[in-house]
SEMIFI-951706 format. One line per field, with one value per residue: residue number from 1; residue in three letters; y, z, x of N, C-alpha, C in turn. Coordinates in steps of 0.02 Angstrom, whole numbers, plus 50000, padded with zeros to 5 digits. Layout:
N
nr (NUM_...) .
rest (ALA_...) .
npy (Y_...) .
npz (Z_...) .
npx (X_...) .
capy (Y_...) .
capz (Z_...) .
capx (X_...) .
cpy (Y_...) .
cpz (Z_...) .
cpx (X_...) .
This chain:
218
nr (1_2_3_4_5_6_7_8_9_10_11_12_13_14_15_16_17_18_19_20_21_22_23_24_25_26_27_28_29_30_31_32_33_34_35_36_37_38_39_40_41_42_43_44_45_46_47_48_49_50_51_52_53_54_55_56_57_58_59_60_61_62_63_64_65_66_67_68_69_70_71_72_73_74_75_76_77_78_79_80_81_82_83_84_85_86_87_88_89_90_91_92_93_94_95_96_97_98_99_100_101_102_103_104_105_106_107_108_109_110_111_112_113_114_115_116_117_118_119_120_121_122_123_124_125_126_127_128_129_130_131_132_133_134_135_136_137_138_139_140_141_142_143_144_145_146_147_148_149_150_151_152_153_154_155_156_157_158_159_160_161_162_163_164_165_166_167_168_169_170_171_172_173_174_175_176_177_178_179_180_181_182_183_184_185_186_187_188_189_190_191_192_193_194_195_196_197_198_199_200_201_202_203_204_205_206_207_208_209_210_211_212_213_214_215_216_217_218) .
rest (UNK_UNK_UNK_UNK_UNK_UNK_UNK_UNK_UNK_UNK_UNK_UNK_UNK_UNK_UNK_UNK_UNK_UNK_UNK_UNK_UNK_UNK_UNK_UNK_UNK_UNK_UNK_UNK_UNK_UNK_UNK_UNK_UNK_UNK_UNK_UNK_UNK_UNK_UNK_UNK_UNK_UNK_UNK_UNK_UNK_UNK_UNK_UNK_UNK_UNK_UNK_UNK_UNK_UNK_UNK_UNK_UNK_UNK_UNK_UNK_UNK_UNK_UNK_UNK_UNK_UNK_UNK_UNK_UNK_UNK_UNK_UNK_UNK_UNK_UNK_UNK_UNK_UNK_UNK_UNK_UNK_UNK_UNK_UNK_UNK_UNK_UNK_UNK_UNK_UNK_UNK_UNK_UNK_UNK_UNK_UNK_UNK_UNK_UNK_UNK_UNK_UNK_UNK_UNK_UNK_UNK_UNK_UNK_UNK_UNK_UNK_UNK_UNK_UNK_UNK_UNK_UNK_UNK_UNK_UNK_UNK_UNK_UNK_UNK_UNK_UNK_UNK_UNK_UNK_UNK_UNK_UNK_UNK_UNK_UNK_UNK_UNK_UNK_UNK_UNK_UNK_UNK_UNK_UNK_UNK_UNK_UNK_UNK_UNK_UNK_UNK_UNK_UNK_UNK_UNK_UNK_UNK_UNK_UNK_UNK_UNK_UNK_UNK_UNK_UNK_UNK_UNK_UNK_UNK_UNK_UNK_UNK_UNK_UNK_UNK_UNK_UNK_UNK_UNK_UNK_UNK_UNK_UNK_UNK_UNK_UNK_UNK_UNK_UNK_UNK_UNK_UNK_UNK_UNK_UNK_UNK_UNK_UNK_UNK_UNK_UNK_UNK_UNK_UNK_UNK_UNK_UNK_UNK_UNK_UNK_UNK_UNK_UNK_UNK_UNK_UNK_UNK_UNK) .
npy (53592_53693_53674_53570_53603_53672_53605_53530_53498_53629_53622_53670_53777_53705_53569_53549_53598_53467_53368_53411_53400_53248_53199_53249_53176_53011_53039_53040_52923_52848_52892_52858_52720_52684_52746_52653_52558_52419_52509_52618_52558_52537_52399_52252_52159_51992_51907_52018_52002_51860_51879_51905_51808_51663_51527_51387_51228_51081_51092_51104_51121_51202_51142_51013_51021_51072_50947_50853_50916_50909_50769_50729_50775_50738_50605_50573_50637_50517_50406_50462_50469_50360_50265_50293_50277_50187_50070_50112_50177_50110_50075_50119_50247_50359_50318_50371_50507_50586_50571_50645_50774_50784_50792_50929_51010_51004_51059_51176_51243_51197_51160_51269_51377_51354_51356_51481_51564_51498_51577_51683_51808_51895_51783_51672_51557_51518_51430_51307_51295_51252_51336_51478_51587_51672_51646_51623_51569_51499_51412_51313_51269_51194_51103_51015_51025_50924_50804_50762_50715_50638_50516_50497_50442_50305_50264_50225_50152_50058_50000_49958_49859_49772_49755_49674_49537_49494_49456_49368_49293_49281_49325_49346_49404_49589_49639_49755_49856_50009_50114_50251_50299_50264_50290_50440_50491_50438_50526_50685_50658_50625_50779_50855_50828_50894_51021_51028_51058_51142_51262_51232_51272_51396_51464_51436_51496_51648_51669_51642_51778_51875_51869_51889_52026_52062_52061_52154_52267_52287) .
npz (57102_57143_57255_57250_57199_57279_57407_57350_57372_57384_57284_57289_57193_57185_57205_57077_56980_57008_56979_56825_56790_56807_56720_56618_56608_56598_56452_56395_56388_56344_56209_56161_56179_56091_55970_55956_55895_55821_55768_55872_55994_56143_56168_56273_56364_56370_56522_56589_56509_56547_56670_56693_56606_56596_56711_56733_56791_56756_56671_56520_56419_56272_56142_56182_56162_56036_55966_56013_55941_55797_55775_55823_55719_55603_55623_55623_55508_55448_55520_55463_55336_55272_55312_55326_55190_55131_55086_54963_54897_54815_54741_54745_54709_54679_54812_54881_54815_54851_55016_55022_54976_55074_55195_55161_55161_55308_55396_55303_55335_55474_55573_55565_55605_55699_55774_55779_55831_55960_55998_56097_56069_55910_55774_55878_55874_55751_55701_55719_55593_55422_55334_55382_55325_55262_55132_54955_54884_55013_55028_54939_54959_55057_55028_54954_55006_55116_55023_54997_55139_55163_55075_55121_55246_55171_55114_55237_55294_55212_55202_55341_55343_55241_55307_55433_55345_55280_55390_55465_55363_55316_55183_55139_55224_55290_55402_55503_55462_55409_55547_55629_55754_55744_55616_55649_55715_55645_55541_55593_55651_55552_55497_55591_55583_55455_55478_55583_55487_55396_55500_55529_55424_55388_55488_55474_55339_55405_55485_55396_55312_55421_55443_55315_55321_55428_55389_55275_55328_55425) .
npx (50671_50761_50769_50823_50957_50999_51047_51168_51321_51457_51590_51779_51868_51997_51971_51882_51976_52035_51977_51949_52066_52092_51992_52052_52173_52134_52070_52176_52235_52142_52130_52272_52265_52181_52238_52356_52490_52603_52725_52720_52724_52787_52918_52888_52957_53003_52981_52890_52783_52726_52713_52578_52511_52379_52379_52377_52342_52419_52555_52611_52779_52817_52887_52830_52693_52702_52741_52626_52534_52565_52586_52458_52356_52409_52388_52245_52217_52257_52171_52047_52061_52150_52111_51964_51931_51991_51926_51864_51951_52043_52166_52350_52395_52298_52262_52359_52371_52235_52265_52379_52361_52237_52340_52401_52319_52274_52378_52379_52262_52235_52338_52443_52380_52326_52436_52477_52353_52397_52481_52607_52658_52663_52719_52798_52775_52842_52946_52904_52840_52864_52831_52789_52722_52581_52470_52425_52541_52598_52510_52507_52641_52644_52573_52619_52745_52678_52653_52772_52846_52738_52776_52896_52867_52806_52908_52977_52899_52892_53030_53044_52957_53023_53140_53125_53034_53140_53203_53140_53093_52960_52871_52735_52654_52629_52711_52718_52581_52493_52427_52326_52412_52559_52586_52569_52657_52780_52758_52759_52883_52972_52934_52988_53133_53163_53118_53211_53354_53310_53333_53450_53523_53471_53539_53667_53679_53665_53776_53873_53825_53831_53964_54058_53998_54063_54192_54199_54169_54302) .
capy (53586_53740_53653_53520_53637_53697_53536_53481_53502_53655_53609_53710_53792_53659_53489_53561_53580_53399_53330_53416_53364_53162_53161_53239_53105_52982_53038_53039_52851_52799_52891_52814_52644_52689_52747_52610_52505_52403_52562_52658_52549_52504_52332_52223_52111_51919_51932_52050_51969_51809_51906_51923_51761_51647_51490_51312_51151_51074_51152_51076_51150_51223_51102_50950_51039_51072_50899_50823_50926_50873_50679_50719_50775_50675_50531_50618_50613_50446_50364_50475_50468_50309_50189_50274_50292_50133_50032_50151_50202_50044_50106_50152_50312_50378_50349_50434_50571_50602_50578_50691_50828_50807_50825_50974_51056_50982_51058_51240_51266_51184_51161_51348_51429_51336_51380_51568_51579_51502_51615_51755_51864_51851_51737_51670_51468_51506_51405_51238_51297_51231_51375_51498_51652_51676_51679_51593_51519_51473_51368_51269_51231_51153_51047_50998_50978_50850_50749_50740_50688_50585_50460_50475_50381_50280_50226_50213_50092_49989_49999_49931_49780_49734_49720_49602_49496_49476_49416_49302_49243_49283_49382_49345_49453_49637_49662_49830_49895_50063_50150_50317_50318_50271_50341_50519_50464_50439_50602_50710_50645_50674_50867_50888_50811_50939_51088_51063_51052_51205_51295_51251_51305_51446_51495_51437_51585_51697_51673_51674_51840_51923_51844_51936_52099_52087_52065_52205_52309_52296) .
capz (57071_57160_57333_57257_57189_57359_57442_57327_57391_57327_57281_57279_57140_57170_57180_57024_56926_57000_56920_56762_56760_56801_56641_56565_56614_56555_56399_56330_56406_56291_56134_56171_56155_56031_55915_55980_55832_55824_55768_55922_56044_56169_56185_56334_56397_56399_56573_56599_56482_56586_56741_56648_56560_56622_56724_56717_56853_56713_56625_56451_56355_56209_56101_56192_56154_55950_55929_55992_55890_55710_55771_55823_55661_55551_55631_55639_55446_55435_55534_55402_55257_55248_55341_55307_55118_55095_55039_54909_54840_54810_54680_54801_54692_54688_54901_54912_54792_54908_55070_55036_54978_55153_55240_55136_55179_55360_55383_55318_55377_55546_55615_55550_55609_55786_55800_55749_55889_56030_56005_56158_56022_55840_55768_55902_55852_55665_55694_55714_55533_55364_55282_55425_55286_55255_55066_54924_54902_55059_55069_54892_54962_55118_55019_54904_55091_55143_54956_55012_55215_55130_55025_55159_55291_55151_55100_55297_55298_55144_55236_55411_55316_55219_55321_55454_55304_55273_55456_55491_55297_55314_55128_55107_55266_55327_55470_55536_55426_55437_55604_55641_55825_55719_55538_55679_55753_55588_55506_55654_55637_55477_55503_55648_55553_55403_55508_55619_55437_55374_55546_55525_55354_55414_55545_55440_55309_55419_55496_55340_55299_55483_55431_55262_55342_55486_55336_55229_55383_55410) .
capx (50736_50780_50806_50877_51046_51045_51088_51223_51379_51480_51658_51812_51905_52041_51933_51847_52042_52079_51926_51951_52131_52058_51983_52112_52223_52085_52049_52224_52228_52103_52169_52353_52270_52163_52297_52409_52510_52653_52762_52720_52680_52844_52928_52859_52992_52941_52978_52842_52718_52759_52657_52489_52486_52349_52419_52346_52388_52463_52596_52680_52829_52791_52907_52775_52629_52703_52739_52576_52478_52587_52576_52374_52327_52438_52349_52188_52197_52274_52099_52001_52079_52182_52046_51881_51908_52029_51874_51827_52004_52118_52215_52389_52411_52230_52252_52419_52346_52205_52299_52441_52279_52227_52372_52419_52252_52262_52430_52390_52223_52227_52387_52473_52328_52317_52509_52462_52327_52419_52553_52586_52691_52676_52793_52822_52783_52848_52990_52880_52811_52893_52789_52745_52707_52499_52453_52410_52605_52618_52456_52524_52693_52620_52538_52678_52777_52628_52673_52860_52835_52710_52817_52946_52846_52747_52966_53013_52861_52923_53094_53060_52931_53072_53193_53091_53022_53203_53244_53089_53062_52868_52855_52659_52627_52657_52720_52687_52523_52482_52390_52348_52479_52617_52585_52549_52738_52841_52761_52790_52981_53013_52925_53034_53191_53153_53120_53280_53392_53296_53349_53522_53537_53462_53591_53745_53681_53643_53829_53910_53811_53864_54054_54060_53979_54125_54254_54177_54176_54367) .
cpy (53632_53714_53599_53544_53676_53666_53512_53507_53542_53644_53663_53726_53737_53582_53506_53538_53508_53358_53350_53360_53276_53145_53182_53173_53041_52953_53045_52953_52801_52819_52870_52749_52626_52684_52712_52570_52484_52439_52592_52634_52498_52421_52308_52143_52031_51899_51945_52019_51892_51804_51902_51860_51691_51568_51433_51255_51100_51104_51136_51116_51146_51179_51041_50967_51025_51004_50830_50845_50896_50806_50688_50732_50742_50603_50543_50596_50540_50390_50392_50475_50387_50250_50226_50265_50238_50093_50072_50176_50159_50034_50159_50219_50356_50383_50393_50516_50626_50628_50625_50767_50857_50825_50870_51031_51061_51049_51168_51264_51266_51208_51246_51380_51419_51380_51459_51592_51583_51539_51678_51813_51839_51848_51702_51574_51459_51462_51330_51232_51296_51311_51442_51572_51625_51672_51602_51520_51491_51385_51314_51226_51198_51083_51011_50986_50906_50800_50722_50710_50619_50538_50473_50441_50301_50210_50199_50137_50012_49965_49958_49833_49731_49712_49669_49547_49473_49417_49346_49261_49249_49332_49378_49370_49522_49664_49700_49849_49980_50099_50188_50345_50310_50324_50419_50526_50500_50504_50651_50692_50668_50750_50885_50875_50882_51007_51112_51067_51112_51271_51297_51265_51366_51482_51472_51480_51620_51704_51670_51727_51875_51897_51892_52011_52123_52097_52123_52270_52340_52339) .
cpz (57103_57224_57337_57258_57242_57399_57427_57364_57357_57350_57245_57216_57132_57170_57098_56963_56927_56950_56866_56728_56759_56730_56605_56545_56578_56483_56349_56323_56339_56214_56144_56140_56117_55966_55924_55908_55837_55845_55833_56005_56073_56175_56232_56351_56400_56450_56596_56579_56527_56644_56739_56615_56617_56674_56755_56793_56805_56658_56581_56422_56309_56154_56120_56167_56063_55936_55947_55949_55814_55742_55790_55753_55619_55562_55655_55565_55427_55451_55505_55338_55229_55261_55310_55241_55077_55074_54959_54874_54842_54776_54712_54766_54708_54778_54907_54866_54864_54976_55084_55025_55047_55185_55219_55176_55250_55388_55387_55336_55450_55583_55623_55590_55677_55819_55806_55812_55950_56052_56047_56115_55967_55816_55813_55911_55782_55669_55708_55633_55473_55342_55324_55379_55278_55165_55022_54876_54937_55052_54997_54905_55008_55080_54991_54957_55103_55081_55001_55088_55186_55100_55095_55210_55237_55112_55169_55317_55275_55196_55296_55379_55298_55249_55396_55423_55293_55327_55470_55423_55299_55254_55132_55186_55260_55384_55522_55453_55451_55469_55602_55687_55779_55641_55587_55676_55689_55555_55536_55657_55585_55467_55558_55611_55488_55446_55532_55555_55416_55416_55542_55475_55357_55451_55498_55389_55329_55459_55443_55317_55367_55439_55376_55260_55383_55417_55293_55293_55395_55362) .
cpx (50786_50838_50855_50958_51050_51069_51139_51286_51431_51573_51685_51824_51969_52006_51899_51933_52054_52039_51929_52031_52123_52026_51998_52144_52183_52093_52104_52242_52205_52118_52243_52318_52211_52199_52362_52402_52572_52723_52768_52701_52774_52860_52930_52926_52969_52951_52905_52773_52693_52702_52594_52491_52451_52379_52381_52389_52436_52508_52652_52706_52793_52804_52852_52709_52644_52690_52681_52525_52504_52558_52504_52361_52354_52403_52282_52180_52211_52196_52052_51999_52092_52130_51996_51886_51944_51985_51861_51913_52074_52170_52267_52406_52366_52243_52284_52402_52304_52233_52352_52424_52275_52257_52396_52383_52248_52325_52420_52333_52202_52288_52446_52432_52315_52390_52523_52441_52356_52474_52550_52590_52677_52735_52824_52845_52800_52894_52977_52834_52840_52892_52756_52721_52621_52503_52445_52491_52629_52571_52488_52577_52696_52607_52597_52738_52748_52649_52745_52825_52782_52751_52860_52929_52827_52851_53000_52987_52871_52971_53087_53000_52988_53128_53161_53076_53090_53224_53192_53087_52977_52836_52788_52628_52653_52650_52701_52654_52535_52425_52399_52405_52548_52634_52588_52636_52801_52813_52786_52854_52987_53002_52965_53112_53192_53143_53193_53352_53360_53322_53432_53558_53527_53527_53644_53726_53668_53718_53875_53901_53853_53942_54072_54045_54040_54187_54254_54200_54246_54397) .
């Protein structure tokens, strides 16, 4: 053991400080991003984040990506709900009960929660979310969203029958039935029609608040 600590290599008084100071430097490294949190942790440019984010051969907008996932799952539940279980629940209240269940449930467990993940920043897809808050009020008024969007395709439907039956005279058919590609289509519209009216209600009180702050200000 002797001969071995005579072979090693004896280093200076200054390689010895640099190496101490190396895992100085280090070891404050790893408590920085240890005790790293929102509060204390600087703002990253999306720019910057931009550099580091992984990058694919195909590459869809974010608005293309939101609105095939609403029209996939809206017609995702439509070919499970409305077809597999239309034998078994023929009674059109009892379906639309059910159906507007599912897409309630569909809605805040899937689609919120996909929009959550793929997000670079948080918050950063809330603005494709009726309801983008977490909790036990959120997940009720989703559902109670899915009722409404519900009847508003299930009246768009009525609406476009009736007025063909009108033009051809063919009452003892219907025209356009309902499929998952379109039932995906017309829900996905009406959640995009309802979002962009919540957004601009949004911004006209939040410019009447700035307006009243500039006036107060004065």
């Amino acid at each position: 053991m002797a001969k071995n600590n005579k072979n090693m290599p004896q280093r200076s008084s200054r390689q010895l400080r640099e190496i101490s100071d190396y895992y100085k430097l280090n070891t404050k490294a790893v408590d920085d991003l240890v005790n790293a949190s929102p509060e204390n942790t600087p703002e990253v440019p999306r720019e910057e984040l931009e550099k580091y984010r992984s990058k694919s051969g195909i590459h869809l907008p974010r608005w293309l990506k939101a609105v095939l996932l609403k029209a996939w799952f809206a017609g995702a539940a439509c070919f499970f709900i409305f077809w597999g279980l239309g034998l078994y629940l023929t009674n059109l209240l009892d379906m639309m009960l059910v159906f507007g269940l599912a897409l309630g449930l569909v809605t805040d467990l899937l689609v919120n929660n996909i929009f959550r993940f793929a997000a670079r920043v948080p918050g950063e897809n809330d603005s494709w979310m009726m309801f983008p808050q977490k909790g036990m009020a959120a997940f009720f008024l989703n559902i109670l969203y899915a009722f409404f969007l519900l009847f508003c395709v299930y009246f768009l439907y009525q609406g476009i029958n009736l007025a063909i039956t009108s033009v051809t005279g063919q009452v003892d058919s219907v025209p356009v039935g309902v499929e998952p590609i379109l039932f995906g289509l017309f829900y996905m519209g009406f959640d995009l029609l309802f979002l962009s009216m919540k957004h601009l209600a949004l911004r006209i009180l939040s410019d009447a608040r700035a307006k009243v702050r500039e006036e107060n200000g004065k």
